[in-house]
C-alpha positions in Angstrom: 84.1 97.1 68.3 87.0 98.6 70.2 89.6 98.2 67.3 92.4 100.4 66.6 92.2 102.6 63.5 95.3 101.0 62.7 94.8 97.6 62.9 94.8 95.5 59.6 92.5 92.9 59.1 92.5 89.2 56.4 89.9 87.6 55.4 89.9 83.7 56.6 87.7 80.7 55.3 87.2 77.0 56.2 84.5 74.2 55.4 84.5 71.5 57.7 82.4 68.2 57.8 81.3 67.3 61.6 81.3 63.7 62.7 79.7 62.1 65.9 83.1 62.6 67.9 83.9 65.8 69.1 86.2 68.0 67.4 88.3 71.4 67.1 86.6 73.6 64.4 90.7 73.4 63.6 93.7 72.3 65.7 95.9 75.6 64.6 95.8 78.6 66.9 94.5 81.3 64.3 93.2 84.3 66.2 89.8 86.0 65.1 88.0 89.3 65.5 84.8 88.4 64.2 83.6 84.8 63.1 80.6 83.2 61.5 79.7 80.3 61.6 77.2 78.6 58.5 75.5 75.3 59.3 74.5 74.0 55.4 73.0 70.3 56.0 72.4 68.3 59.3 71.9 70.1 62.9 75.5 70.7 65.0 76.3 71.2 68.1 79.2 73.6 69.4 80.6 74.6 72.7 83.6 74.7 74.4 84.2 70.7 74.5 82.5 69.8 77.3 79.6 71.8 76.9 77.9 71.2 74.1 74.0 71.9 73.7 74.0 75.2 71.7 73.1 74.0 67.9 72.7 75.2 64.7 70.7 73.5 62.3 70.6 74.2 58.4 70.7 77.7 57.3 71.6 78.8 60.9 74.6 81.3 61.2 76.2 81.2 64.6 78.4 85.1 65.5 81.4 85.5 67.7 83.6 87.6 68.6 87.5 87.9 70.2 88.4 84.4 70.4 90.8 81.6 69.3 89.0 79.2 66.3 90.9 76.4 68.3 88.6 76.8 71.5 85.3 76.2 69.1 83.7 72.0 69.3 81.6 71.1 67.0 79.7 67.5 66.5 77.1 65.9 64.8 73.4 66.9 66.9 72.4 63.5 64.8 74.7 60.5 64.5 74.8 59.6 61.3 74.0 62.4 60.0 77.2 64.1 59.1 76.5 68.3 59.3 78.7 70.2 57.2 79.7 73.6 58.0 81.4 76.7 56.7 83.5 79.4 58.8 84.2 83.3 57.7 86.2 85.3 59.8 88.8 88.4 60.2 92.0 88.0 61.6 95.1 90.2 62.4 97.1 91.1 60.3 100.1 89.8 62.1 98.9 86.5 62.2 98.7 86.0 58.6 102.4 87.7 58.3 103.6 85.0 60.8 102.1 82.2 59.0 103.2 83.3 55.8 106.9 84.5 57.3 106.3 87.7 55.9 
């Protein structure tokens, strides 16, 4: 990783519950340095929106790096079958300060 020594890093968690339609893994613009990506009970697809035929299924874990959590899709790989997911990552610093108008 080509991080400054300096740079300060928060911890960031979601769970989210995929449906058949397409969808943001959030609609906020939250910055990451690394994210994972925990597929717990139905297969999911993510991509960039209109790609979509990378999947996880249960007990997957999915890595990226550098990236905006808003750019991620995610979707049910089953209809029906509603996949529920979990999401760990790092952010800057800076973002939680703006969030939390520190």
């Amino acid at each position: 990783m080509d991080r400054k020594p300096s740079t300060v890093l928060s911890f960031f968690s979601l769970e989210k519950t995929c449906t058949d339609t397409v969808s943001r893994l959030t609609e906020n613009n939250i910055p990451f340095y690394d994210l994972n990506i925990h597929c717990f009970t139905h297969p999911v697809y993510y991509g960039d929106g209109a790609v979509m035929t990378a999947y996880l299924n249960p007990g997957d874990v999915a890595f990226f790096q550098k990236g905006n959590m808003r750019d991620i899709h995610l979707k049910n790989k089953t209809a029906g079958s509603n996949g529920v997911i979990a999401v760990t990552a790092t952010v800057p610093n800076a973002y939680v300060a703006e969030v939390l108008k520190l």
